[in-house]
Backbone as a chain_set.jsonl record, in Angstrom:
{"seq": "XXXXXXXXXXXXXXXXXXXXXXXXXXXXXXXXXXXXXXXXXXXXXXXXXXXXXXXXXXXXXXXXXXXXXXXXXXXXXXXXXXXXXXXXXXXXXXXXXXXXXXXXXXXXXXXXXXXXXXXXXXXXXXXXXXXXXXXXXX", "coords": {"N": [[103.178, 112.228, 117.953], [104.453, 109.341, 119.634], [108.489, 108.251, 119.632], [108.725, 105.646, 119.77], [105.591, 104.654, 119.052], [105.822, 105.391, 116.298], [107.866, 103.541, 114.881], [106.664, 101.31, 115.753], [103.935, 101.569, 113.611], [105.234, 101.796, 111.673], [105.75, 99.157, 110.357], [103.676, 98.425, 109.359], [103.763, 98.601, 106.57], [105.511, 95.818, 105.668], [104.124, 93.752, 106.751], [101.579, 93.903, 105.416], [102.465, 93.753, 103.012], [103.645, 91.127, 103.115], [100.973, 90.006, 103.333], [99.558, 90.487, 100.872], [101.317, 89.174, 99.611], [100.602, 86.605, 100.446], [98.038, 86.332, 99.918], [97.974, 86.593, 97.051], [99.491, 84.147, 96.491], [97.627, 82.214, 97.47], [95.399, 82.917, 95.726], [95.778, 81.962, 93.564], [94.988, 80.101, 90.521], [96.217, 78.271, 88.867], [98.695, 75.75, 89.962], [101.759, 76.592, 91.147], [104.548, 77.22, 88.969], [108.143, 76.69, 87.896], [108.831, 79.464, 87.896], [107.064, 80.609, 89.276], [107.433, 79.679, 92.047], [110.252, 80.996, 92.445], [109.507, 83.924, 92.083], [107.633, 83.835, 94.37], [109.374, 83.217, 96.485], [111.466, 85.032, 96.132], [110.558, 87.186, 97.031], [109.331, 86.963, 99.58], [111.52, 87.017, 100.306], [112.606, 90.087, 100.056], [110.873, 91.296, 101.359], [111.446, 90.538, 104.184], [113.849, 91.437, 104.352], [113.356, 93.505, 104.791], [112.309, 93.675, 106.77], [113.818, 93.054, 108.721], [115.818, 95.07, 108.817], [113.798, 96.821, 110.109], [113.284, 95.977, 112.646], [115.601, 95.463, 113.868], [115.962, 98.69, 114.267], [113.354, 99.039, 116.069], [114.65, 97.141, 118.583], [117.075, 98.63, 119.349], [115.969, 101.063, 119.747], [114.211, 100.575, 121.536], [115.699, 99.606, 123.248], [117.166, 102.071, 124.383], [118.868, 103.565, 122.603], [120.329, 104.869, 119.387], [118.665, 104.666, 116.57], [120.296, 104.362, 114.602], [124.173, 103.739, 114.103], [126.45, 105.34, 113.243], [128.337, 104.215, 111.716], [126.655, 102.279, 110.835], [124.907, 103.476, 108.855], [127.237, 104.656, 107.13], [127.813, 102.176, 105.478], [125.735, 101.322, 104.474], [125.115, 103.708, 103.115], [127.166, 103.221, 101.664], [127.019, 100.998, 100.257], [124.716, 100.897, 98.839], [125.535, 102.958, 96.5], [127.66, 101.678, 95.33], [125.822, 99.398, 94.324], [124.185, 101.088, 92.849], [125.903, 101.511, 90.887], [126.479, 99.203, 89.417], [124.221, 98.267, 88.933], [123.231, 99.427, 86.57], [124.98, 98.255, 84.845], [123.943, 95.928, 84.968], [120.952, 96.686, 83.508], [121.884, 97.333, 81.356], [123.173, 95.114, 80.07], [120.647, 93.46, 80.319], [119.008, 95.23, 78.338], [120.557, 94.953, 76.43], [120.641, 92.47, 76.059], [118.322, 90.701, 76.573], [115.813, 91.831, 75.899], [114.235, 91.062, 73.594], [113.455, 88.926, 74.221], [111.088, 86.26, 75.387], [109.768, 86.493, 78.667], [107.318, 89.077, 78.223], [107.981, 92.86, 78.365], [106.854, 93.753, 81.113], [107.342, 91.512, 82.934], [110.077, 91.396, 82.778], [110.87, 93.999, 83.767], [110.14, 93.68, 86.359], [112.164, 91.667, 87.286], [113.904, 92.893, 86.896], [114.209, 94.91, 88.647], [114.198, 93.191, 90.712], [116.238, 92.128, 90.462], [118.197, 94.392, 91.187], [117.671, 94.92, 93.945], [118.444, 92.962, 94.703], [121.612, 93.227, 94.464], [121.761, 95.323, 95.973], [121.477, 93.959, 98.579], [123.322, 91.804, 98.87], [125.829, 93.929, 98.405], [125.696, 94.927, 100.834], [126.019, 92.882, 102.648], [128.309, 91.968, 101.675], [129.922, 94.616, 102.471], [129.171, 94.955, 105.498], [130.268, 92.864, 106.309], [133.076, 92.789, 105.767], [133.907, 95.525, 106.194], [134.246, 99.521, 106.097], [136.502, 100.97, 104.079], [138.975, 103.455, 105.621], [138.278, 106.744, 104.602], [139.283, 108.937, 105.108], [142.217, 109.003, 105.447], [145.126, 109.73, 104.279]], "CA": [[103.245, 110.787, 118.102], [106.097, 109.339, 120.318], [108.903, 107.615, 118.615], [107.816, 104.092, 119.564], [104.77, 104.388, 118.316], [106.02, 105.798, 115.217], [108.569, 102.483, 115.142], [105.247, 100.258, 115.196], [103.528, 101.863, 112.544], [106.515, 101.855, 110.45], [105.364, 98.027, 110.32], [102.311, 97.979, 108.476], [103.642, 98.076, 105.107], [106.299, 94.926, 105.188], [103.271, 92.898, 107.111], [100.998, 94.408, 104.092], [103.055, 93.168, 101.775], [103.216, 89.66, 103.328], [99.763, 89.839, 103.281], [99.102, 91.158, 100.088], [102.135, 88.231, 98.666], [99.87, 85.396, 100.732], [96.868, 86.578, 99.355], [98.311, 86.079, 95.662], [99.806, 82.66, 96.638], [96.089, 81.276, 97.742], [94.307, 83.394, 95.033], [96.276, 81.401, 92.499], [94.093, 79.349, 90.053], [97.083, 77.083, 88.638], [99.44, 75.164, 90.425], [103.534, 77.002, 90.935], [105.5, 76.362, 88.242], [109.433, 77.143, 88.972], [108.827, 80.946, 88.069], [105.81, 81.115, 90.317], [107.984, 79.5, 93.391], [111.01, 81.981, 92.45], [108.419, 84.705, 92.557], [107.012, 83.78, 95.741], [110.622, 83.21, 97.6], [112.425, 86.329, 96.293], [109.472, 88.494, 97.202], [109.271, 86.828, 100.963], [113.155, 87.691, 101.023], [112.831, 90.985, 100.154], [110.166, 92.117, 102.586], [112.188, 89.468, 105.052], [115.24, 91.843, 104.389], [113.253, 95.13, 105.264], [111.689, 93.663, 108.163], [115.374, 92.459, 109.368], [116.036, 96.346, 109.538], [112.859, 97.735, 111.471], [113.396, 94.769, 114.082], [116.93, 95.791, 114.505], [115.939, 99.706, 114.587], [113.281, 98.548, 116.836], [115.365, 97.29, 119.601], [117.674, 99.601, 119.336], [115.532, 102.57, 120.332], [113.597, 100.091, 122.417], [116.752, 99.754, 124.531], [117.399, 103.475, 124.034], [120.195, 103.85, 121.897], [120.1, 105.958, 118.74], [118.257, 103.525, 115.767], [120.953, 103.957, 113.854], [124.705, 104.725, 113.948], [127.498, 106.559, 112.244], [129.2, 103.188, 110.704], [126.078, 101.687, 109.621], [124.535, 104.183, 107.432], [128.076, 104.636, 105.971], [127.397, 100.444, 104.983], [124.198, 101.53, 103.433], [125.294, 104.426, 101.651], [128.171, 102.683, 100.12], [126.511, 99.47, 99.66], [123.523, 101.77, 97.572], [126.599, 103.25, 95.905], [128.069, 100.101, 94.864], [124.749, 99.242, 93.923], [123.855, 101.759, 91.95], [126.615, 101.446, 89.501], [126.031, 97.713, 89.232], [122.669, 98.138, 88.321], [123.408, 100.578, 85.242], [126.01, 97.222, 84.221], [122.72, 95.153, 85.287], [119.881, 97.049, 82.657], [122.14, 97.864, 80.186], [122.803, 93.779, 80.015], [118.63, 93.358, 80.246], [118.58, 95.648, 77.14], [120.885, 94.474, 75.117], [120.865, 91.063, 75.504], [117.018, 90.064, 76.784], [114.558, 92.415, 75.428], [113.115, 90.496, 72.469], [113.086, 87.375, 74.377], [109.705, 86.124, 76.463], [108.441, 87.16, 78.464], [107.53, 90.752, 77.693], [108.465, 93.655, 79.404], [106.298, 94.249, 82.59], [108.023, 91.087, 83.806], [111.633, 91.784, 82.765], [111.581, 95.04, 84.429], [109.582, 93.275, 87.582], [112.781, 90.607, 87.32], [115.47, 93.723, 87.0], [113.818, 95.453, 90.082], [114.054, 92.404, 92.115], [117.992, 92.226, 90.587], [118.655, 95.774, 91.985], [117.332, 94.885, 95.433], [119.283, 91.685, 95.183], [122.765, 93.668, 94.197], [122.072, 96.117, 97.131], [121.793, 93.133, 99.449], [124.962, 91.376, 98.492], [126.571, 94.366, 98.311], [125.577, 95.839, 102.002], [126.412, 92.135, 103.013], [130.16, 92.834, 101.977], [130.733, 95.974, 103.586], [129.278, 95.004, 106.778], [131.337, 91.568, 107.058], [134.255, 93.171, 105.635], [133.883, 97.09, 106.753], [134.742, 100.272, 104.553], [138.04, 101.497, 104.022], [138.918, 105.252, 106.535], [137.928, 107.714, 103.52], [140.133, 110.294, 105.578], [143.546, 108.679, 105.935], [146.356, 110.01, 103.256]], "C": [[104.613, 110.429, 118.651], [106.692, 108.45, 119.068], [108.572, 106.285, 118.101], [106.681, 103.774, 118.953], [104.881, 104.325, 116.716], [106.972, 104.079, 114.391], [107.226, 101.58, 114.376], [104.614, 100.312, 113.88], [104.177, 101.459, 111.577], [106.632, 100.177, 110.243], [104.513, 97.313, 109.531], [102.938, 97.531, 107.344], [104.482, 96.878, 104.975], [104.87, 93.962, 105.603], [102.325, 93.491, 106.119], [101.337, 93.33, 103.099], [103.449, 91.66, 101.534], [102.124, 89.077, 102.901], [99.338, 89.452, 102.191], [99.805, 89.434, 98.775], [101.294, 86.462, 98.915], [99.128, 85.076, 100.121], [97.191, 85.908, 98.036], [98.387, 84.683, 95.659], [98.568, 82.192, 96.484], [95.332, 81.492, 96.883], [94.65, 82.332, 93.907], [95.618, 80.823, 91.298], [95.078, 77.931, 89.463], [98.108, 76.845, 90.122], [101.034, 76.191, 90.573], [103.894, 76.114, 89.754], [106.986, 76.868, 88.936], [109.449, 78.521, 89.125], [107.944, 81.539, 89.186], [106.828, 81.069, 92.511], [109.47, 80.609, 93.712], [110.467, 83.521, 92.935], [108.341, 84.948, 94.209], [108.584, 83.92, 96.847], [111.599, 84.497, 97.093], [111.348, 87.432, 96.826], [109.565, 88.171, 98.941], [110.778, 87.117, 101.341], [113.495, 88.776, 100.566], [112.314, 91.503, 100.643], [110.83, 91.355, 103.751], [113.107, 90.587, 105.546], [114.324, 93.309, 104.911], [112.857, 94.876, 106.736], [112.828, 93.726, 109.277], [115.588, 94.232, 109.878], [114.772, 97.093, 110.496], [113.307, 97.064, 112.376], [114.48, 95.679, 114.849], [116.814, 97.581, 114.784], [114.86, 99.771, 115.919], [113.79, 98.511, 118.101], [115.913, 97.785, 119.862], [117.142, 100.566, 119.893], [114.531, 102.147, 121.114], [114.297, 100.52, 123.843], [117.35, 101.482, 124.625], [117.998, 103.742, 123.682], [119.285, 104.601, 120.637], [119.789, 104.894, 117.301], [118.952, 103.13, 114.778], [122.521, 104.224, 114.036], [125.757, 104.654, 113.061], [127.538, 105.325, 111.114], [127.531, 102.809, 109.819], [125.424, 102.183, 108.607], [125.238, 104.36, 106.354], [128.571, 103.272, 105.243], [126.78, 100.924, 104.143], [124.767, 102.49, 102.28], [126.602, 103.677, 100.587], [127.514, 101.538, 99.626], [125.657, 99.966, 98.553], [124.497, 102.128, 96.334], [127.027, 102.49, 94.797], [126.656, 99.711, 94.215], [124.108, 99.443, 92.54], [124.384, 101.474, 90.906], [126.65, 100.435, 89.178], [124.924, 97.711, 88.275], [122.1, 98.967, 87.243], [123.792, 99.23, 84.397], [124.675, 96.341, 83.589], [122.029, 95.619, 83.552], [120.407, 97.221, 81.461], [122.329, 96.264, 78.898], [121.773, 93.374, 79.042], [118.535, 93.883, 78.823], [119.379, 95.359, 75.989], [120.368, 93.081, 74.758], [119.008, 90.23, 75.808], [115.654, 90.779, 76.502], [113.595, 92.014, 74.508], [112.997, 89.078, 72.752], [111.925, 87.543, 75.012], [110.247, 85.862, 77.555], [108.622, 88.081, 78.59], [107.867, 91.613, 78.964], [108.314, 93.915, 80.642], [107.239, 93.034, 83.304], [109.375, 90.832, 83.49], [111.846, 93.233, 83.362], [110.946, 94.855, 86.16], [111.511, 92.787, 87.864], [114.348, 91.49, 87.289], [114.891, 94.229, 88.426], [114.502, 94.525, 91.302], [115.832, 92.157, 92.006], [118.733, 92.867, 91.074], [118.595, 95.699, 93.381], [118.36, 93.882, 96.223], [120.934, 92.221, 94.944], [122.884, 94.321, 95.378], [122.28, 94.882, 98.063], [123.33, 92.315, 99.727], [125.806, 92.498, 98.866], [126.582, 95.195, 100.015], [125.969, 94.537, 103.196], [127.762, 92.152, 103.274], [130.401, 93.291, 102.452], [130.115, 95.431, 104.712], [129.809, 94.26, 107.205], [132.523, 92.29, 106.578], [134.284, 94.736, 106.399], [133.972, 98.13, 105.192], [136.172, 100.591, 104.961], [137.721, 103.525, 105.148], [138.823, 105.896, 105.037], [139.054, 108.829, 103.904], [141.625, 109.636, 105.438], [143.802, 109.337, 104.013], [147.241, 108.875, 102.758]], "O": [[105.667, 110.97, 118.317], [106.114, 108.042, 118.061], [108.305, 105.823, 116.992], [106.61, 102.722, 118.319], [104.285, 103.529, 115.991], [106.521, 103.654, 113.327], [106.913, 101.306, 113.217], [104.664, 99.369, 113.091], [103.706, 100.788, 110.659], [107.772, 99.841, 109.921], [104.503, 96.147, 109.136], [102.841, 96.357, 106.984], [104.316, 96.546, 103.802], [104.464, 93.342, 104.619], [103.499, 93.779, 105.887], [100.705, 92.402, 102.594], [103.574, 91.058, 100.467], [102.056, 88.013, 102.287], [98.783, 88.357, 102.093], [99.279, 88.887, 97.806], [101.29, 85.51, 98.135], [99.06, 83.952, 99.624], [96.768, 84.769, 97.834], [97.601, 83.986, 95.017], [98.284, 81.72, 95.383], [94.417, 80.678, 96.762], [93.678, 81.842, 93.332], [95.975, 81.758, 90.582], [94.699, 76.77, 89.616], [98.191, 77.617, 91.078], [101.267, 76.495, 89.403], [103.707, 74.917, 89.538], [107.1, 77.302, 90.082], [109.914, 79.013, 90.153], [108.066, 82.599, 89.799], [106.852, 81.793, 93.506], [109.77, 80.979, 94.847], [110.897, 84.141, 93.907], [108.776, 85.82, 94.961], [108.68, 84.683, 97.809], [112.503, 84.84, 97.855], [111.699, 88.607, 96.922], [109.871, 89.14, 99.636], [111.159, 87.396, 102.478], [114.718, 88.892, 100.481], [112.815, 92.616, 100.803], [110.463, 92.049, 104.699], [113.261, 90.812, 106.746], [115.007, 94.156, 105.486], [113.028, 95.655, 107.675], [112.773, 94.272, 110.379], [115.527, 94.592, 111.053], [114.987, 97.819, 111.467], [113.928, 97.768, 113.173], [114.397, 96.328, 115.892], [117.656, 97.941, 115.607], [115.261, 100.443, 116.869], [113.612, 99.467, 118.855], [115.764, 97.902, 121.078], [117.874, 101.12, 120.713], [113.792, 103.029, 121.549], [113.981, 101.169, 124.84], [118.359, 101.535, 125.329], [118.336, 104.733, 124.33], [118.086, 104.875, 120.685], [120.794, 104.278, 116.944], [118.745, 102.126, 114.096], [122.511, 105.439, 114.234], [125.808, 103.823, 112.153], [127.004, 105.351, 110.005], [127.285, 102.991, 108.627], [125.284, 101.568, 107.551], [124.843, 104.357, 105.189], [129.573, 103.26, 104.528], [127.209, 101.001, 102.992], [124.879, 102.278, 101.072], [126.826, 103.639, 99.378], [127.583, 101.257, 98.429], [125.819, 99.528, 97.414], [124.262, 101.619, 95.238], [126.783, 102.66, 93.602], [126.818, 99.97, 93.023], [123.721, 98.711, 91.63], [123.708, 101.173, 89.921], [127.051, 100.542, 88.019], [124.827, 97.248, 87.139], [120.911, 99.185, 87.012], [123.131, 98.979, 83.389], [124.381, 96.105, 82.417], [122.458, 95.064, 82.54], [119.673, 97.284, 80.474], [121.981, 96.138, 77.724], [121.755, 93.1, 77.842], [118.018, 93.117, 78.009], [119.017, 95.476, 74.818], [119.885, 92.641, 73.714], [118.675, 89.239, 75.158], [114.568, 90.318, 76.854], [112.426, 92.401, 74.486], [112.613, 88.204, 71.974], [111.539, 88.679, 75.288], [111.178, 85.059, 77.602], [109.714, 88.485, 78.987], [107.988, 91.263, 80.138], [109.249, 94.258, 81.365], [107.929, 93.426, 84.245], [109.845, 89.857, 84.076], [113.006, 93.637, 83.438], [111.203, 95.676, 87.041], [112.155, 93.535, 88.599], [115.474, 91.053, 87.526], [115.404, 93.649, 89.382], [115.067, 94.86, 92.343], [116.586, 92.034, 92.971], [119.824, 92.459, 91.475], [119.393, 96.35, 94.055], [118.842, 93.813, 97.354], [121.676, 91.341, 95.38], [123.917, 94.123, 96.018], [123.464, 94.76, 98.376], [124.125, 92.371, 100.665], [126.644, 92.195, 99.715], [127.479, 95.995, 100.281], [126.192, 94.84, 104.368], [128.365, 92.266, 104.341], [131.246, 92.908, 103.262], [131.136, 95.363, 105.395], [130.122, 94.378, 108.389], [133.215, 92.355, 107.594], [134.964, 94.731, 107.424], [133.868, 97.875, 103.992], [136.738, 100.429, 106.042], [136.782, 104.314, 105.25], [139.525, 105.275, 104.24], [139.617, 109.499, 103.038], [142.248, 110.658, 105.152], [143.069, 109.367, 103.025], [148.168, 109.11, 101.982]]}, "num_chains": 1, "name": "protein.A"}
């Protein structure tokens, strides 16, 4: 399969998951309350935020360049980085302080998920408006 095609494909699942988040919206039987509209708008800005990167890998290897390079993976991996250890700070939080409140678990660990996604974002925001530091210099 050439790469472009491969590119396309690599499409289905954020438009899926639009789909799949529409579907819910319309299936609804009540009305949004504020959790329902939180719901609905962090979920369209986290398939928003994946789509943002195919697009941009996309053109990139549209125009023939290489879909990704050097600097911005070393964004990603530190931003994940950064992330990561956040999101230890994050659950450990969640378990002390919100576990025996409502509502029960399936949607406090839905509501940490979507916190983890939202720490990487922020944090891959930083490094790419600010940069990283040279790792090599003395």
């Amino acid at each position: 399969m050439k790469t472009k095609h491969k590119s396309l494909v690599s499409f289905i699942s954020p438009l899926l998951g639009l789909a799949l988040l529409g579907l819910w919206a319309y299936k609804t039987s009540e009305p949004f309350n504020a959790m329902g509209y939180l719901i609905l708008g962090l979920g369209v800005f986290l398939i928003g935020f994946g789509l943002y990167f195919k697009i941009r890998s996309f053109k990139s290897e549209k125009s023939g360049l290489t879909t990704e390079d050097e600097l911005s993976k070393r964004i990603k991996e530190k931003a994940a980085a950064k992330a990561f250890s956040l999101s230890i700070y994050m659950w450990v939080f969640v378990i002390l302080f919100l576990i025996d409140m409502e509502p029960r678990e399936k949607i406090i660990i839905g509501h940490g998920l979507m916190g983890m996604v939202l720490i990487f974002f922020l944090n891959w925001l930083y490094y790419s408006k600010v940069g990283i530091s040279d790792e090599n210099k003395n």
